[in-house]
SESEDREN-884009 format. One record per residue (C-alpha): x, y, z; residue in three letters. Coordinates in pm, whole numbers, plus 32768, in hexadecimal, padded with zeros to 4 digits. Example, Ala and Ser with C-alpha at 12.3 -4.5 7.8 and 13.67 -1.06 7.14 Angstrom:
SITE     X     Y     Z  rest
SITE  84CE  7E3E  830C   ALA
SITE  8557  7F96  82CA   SER
***
This chain:
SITE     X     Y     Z  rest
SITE  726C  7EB2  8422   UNK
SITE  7306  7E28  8318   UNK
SITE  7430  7D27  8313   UNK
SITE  7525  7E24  82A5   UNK
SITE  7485  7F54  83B2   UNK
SITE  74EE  7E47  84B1   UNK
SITE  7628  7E23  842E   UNK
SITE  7670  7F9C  8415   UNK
SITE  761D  7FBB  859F   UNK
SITE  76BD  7E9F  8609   UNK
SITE  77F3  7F3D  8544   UNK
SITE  77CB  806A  85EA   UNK
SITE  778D  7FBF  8734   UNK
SITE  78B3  7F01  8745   UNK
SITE  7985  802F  86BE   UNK
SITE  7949  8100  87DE   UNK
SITE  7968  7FFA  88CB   UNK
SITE  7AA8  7F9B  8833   UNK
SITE  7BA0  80C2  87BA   UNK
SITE  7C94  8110  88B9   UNK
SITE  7C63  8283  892E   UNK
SITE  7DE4  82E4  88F5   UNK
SITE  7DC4  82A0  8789   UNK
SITE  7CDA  83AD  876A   UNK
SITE  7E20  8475  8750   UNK
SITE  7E5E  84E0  8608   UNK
SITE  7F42  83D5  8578   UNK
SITE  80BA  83FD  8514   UNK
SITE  817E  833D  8440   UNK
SITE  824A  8287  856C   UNK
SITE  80FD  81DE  8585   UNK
SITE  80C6  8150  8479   UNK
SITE  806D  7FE5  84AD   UNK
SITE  812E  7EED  83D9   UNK
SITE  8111  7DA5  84A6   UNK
SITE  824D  7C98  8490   UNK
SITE  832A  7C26  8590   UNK
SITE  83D5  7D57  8581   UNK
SITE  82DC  7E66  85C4   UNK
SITE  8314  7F5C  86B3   UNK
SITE  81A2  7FFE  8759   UNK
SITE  81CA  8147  87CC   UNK
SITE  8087  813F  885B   UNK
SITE  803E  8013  88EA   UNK
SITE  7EE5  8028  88C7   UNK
SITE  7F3C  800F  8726   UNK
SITE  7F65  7EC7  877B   UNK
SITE  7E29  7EAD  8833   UNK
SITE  7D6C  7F3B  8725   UNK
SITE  7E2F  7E45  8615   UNK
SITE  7DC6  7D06  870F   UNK
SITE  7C3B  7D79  871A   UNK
SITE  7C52  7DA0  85CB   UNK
SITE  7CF3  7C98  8556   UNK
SITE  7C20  7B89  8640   UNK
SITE  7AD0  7C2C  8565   UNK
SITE  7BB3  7BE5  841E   UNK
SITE  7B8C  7D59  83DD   UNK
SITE  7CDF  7D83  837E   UNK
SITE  7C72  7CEC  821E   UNK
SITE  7AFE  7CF8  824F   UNK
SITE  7A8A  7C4C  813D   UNK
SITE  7B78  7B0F  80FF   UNK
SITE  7AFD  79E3  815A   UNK
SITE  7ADE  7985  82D9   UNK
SITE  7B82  7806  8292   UNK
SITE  7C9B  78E6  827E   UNK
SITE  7C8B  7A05  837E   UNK
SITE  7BC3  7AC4  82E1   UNK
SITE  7A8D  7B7E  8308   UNK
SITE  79C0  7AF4  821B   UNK
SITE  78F9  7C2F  81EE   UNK
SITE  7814  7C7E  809B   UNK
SITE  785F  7D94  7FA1   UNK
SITE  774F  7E71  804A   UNK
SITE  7799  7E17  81B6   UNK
SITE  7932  7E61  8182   UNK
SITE  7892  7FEC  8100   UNK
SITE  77F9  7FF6  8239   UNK
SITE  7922  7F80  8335   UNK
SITE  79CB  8095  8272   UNK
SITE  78FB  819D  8267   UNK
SITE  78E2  8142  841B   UNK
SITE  7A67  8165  8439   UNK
SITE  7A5F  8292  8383   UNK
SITE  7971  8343  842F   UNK
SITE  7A28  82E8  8560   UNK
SITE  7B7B  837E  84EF   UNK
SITE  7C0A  8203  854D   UNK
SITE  7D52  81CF  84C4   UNK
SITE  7DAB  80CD  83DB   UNK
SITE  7E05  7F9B  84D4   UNK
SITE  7EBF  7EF7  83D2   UNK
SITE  7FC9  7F78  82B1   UNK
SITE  8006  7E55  81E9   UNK
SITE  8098  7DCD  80AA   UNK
SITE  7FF4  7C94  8112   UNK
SITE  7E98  7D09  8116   UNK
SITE  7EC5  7DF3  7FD6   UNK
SITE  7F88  7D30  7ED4   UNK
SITE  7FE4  7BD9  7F17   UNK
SITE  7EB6  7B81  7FEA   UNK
SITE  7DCC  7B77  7EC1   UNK
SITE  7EE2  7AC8  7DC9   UNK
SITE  7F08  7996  7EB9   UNK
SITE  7D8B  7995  7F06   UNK
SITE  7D7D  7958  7D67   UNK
SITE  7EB6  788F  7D3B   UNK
SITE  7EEF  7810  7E64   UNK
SITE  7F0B  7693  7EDB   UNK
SITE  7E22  7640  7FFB   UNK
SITE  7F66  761F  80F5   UNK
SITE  7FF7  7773  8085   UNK
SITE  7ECF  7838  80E3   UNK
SITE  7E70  776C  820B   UNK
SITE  7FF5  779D  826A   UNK
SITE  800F  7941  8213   UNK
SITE  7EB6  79AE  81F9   UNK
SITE  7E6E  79C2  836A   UNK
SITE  7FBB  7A46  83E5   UNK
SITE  7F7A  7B62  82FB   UNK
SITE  7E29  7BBE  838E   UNK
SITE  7EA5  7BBA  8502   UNK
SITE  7FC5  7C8D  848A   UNK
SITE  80E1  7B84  84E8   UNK
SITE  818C  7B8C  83A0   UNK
SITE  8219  7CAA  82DC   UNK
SITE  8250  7C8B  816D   UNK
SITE  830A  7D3E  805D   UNK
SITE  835D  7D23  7EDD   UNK
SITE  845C  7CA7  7E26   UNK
SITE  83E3  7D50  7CD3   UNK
SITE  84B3  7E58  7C22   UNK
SITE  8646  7DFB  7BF5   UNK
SITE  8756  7ED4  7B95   UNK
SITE  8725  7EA7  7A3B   UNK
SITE  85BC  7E26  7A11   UNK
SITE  84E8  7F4C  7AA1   UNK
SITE  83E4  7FCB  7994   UNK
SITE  8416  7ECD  78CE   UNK
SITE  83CE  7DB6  79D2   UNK
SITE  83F4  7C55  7924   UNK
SITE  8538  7C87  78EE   UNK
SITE  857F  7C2E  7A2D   UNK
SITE  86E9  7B39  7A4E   UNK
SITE  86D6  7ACE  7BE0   UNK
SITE  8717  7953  7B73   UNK
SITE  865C  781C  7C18   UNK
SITE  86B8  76F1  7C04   UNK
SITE  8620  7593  7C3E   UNK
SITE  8711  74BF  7D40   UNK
SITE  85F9  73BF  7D76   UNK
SITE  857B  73F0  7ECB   UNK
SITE  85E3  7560  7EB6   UNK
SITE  85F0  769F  7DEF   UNK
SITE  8730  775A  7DE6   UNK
SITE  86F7  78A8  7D99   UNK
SITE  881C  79C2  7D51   UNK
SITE  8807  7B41  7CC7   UNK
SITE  87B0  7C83  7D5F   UNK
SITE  8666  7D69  7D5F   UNK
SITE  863E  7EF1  7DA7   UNK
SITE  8555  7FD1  7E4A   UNK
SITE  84DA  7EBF  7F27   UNK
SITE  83FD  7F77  8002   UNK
SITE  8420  7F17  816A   UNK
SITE  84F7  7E1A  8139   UNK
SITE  85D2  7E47  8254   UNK
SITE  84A5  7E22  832E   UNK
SITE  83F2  7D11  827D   UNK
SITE  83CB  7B80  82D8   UNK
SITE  83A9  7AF3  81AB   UNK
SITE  8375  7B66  8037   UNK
SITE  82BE  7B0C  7F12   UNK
SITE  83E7  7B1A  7DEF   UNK
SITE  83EC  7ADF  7C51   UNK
SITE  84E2  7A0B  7BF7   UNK
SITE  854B  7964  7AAD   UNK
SITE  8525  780A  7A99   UNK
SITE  8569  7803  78DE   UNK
SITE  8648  78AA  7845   UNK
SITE  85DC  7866  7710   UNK
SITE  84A2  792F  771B   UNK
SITE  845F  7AA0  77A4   UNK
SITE  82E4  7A84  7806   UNK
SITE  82B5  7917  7838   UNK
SITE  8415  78CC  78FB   UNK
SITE  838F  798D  7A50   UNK
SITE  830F  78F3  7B74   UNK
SITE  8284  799A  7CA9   UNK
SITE  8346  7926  7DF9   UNK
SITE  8314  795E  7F52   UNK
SITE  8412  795C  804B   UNK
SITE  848C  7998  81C2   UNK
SITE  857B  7AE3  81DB   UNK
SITE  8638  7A6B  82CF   UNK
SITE  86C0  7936  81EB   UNK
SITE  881A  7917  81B6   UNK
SITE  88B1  79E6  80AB   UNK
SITE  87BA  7B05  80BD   UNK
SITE  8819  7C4B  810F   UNK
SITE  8771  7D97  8113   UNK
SITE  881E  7ED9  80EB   UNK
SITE  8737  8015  8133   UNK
SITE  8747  8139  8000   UNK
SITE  874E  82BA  809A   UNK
SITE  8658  8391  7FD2   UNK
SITE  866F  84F7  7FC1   UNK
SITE  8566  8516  80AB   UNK
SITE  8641  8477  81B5   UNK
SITE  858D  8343  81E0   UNK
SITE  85F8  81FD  817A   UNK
SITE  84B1  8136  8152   UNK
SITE  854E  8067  7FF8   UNK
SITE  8670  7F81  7FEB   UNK
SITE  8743  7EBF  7EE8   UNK
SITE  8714  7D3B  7F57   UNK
SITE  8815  7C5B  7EF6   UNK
SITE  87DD  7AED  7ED0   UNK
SITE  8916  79F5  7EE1   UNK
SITE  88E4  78B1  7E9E   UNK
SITE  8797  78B3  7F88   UNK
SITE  86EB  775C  7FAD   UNK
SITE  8561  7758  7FA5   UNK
SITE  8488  7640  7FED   UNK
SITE  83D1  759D  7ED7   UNK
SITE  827B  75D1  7F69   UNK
SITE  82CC  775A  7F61   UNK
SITE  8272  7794  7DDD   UNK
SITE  8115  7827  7D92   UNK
SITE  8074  77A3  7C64   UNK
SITE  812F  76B1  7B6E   UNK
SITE  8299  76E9  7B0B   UNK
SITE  82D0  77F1  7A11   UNK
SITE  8186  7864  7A08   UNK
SITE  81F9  797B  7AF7   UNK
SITE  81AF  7AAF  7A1D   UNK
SITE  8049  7A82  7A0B   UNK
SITE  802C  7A8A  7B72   UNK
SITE  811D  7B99  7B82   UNK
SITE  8026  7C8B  7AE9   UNK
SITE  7EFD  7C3D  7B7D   UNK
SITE  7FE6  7CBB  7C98   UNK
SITE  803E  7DDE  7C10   UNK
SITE  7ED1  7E2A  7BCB   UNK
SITE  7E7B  7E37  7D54   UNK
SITE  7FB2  7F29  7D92   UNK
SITE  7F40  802C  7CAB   UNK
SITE  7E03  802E  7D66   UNK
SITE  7EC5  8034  7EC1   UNK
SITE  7FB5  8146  7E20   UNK
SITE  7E94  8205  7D8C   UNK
SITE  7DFB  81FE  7ED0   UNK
SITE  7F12  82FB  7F61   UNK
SITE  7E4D  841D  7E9A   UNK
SITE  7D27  83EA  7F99   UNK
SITE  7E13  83EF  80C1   UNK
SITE  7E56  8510  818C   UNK
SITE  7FAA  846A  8159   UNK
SITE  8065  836B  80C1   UNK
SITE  812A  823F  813C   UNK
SITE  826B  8302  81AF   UNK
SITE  81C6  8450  8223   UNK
SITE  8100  84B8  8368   UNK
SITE  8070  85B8  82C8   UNK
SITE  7F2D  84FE  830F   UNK
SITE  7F0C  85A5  8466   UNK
SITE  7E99  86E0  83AF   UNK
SITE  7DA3  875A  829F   UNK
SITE  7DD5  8825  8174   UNK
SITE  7CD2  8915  8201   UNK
SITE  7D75  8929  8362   UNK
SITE  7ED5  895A  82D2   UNK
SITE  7E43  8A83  8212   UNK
SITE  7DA8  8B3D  832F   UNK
SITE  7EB2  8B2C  8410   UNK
SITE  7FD4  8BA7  833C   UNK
SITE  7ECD  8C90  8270   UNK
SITE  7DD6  8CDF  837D   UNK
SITE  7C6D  8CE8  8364   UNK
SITE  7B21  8DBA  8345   UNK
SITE  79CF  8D7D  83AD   UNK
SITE  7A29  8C0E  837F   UNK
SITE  7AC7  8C0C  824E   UNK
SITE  7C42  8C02  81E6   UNK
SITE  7CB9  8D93  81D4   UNK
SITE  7D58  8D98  80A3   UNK
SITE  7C5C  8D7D  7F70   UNK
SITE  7D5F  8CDF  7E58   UNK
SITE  7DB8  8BD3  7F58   UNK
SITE  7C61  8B98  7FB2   UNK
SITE  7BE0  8B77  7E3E   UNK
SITE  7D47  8A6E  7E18   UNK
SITE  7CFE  8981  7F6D   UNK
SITE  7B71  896B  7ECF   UNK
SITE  7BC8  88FA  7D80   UNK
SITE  7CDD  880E  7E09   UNK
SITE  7BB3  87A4  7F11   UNK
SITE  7AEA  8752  7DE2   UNK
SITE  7B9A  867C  7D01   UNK
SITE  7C23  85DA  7E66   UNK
SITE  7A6C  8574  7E79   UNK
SITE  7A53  8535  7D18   UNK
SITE  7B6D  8445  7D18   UNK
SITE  7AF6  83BA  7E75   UNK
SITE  7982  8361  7DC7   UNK
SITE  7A02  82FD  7C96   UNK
SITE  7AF4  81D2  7D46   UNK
SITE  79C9  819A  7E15   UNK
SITE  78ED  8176  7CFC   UNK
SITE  79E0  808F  7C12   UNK
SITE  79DA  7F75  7D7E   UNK
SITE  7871  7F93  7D71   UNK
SITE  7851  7F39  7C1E   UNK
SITE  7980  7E2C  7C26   UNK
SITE  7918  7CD6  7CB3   UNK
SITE  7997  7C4B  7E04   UNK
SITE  7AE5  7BAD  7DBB   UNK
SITE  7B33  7C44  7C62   UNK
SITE  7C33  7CDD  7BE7   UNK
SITE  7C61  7E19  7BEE   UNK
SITE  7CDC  7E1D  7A7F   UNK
SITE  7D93  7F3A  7971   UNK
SITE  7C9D  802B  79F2   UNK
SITE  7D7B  800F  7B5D   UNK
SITE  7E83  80D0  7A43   UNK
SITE  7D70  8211  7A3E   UNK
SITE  7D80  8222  7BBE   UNK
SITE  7ED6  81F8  7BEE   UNK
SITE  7F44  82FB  7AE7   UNK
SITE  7E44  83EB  7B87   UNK
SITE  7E83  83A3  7D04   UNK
SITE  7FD1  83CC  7CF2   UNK
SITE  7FBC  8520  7C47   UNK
SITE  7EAC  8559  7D3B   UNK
SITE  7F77  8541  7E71   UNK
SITE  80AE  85E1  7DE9   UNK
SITE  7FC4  8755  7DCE   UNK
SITE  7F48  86F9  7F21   UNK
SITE  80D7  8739  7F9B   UNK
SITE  8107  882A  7E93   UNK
SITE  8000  88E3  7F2A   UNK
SITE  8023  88B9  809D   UNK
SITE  8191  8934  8056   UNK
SITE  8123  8A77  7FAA   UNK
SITE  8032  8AB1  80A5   UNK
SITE  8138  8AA3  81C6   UNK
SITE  8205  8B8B  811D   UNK
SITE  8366  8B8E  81A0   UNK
SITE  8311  8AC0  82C5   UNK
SITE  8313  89D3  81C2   UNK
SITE  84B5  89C2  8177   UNK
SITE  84F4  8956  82AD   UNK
SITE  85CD  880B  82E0   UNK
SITE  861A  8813  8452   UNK
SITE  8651  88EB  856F   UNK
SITE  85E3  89E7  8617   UNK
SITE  84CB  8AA8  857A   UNK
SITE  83FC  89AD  84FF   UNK
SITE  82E6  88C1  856F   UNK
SITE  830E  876F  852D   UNK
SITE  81DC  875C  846D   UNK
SITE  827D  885A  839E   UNK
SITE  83B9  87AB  835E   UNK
SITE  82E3  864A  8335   UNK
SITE  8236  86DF  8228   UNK
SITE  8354  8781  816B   UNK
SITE  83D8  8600  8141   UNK
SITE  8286  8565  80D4   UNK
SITE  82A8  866B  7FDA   UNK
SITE  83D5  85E1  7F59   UNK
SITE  837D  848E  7F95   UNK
SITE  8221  84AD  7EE4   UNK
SITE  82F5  84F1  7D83   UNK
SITE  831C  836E  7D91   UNK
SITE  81C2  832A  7D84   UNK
SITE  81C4  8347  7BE8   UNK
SITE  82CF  824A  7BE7   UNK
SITE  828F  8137  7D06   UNK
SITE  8183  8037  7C6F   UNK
SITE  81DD  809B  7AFC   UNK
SITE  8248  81D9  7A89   UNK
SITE  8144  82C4  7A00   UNK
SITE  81BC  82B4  78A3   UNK
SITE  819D  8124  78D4   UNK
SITE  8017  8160  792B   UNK
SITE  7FE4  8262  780D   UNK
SITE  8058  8150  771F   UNK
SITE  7F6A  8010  77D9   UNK
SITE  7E3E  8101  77F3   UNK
SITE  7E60  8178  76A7   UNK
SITE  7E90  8001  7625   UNK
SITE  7DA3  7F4D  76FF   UNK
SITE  7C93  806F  775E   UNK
SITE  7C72  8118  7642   UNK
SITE  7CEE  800C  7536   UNK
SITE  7DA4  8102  7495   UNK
SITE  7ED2  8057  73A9   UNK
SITE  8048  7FFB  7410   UNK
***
């Protein structure tokens, strides 16, 4: 047997020895695991699942182990994956950490600030958010005017940003700031800091789907430790994208999902929705025009799934994911806005409920992804923003 056979039974092993038996459930959105000092678990065995996991470092599998990690190779990550999938586990851990500033501070990081974050992300004991976009700075990023200033042993930091997801749940956040005035690119600096320093203050944004997962984050006269910047002073931007690049893969990722951050509608399948409100026959979804519409969204759902597969396999461990992260994230996002597009025409009128009697809650849940799947083309960079970097940096076409 070889070294990576063992590892694939040892996986599956420890898997079924392991995953709690009430989380075989399928999973809503309540329980969705986001770690901090302010989660809330549902289930408590969520939080069983998150401990096992996180005392393997399987919550980020293949950073180093120095640093909680699992330390796990390109190949034998495919295979812990392919073992929780098979399973039907859920994901123990829903993280900003893990999926965007993980990999930046791994890079850019001082040897204190990962030794200091790193592992509290892994075990799920800090929740992070991002202090990006600002009222006036959204597509056009560097802009950015949230002011820090040098006070000697402290920065003092002042402004406002918007669509902060999570922010009102979040410990700490990883925040642009400018530190020149002078210059728009090279006067940024990359800051991390505690959310529950004085002067900051999170206001939650309603969305039409009646959730309020963003917030506008105002910043008054906040002081931040020295030791909190990542990277030199005003050399912010460059580390800023590199960011950026990891969220379009995470955001991408929501056109694999059964669904996305804000919706439940992961409890249920395409297929499943259409046999129940359409019926079936011998098998097979009833109606024939629906049936031919679920198999070529099922398609392009595998095509895209293999062709993100494919583009790790061929990507190095530790790269980055680069301007081809643009492709997915342009198509991902499209991808799981016709999943909801679809489920909602398949559930026919069920599908306009809001609340009350009459409708399931599955129904309702999914009638509000819908809505809140529309800001998929806009959250990470807006579509038109990718058009312009894939047709600059992936086909090298001209300004």
């Amino acid at each position: 047997m070889s070294n990576l056979d063992a590892f694939k039974t040892e996986c599956r092993e420890w898997i079924a020895a392991n995953y709690p038996e009430s989380l075989k459930a399928p999973a809503t959105d309540a329980n969705q695991v986001w770690g901090g000092k302010k989660a809330v678990y549902h289930n408590p065995d969520s939080k069983v699942w998150l401990d096992r996991m996180a005392e393997k470092g399987w919550t980020a599998p293949m950073w180093p182990k120095e640093y909680g990690g699992g330390g796990l190779s390109n190949e034998e990550n495919r295979i812990l994956q392919s073992e929780l999938n098979r399973a039907n586990c859920r994901l123990a851990l829903a993280s900003f950490g893990i999926w965007m500033l993980g990999p930046v501070l791994l890079k850019y990081g001082t040897e204190e600030q990962k030794k200091e974050h790193l592992p509290k992300i892994v075990r799920g004991e800090i929740r992070w958010c991002q202090g990006y976009s600002e009222p006036g700075s959204g597509s056009d990023l560097a802009s950015l005017q949230t002011s820090c200033e040098d006070k000697g042993d402290h920065w003092l930091v002042n402004g406002s940003k918007i669509w902060t997801s999570y922010a009102h749940y979040a410990d700490w956040i990883f925040c642009l700031v400018r530190t020149d005035k002078s210059s728009k690119h090279d006067g940024i600096s990359f800051l991390l800091f505690d959310m529950e320093s004085e002067g900051v203050d999170a206001q939650p944004i309603k969305l039409i789907s009646g959730a309020s997962p963003f917030c506008q984050t105002f910043l008054d006269n906040v002081k931040v430790p020295k030791e909190n910047m990542v990277g030199e002073i005003n050399k912010g931007w460059t580390i800023a994208k590199e960011l950026l690049q990891h969220e379009r893969s995470m955001v991408a990722g929501f056109g694999l999902s059964k669904g996305g951050l804000d919706g439940n509608a992961g409890a249920y399948t395409m297929i499943s929705i259409a046999k129940d409100y359409l019926g079936e026959e011998d098998g097979k979804i009833a109606d024939a025009v629906a049936r031919q519409k679920v198999a070529d969204f099922e398609i392009k759902n595998e095509a895209f799934a293999l062709t993100m597969q494919r583009s790790a396999e061929e990507a190095k461990a530790g790269n980055s994911p680069g301007a081809v992260s643009s492709i997915f994230k342009l198509y991902g996002t499209e991808l799981n806005k016709k999943r909801y597009e679809l489920m909602i025409e398949l559930m026919g009128a069920q599908a306009l409920g809001w609340e009350g009697e009459g409708f399931k809650e599955m129904e309702t849940s999914i009638t509000r992804s819908w809505l809140r799947s529309k800001g998929n083309s806009i959250e990470g960079g807006t579509s038109e923003i990718q058009k312009n970097i894939i047709a600059q940096r992936v086909l090298g076409l001209p300004k």
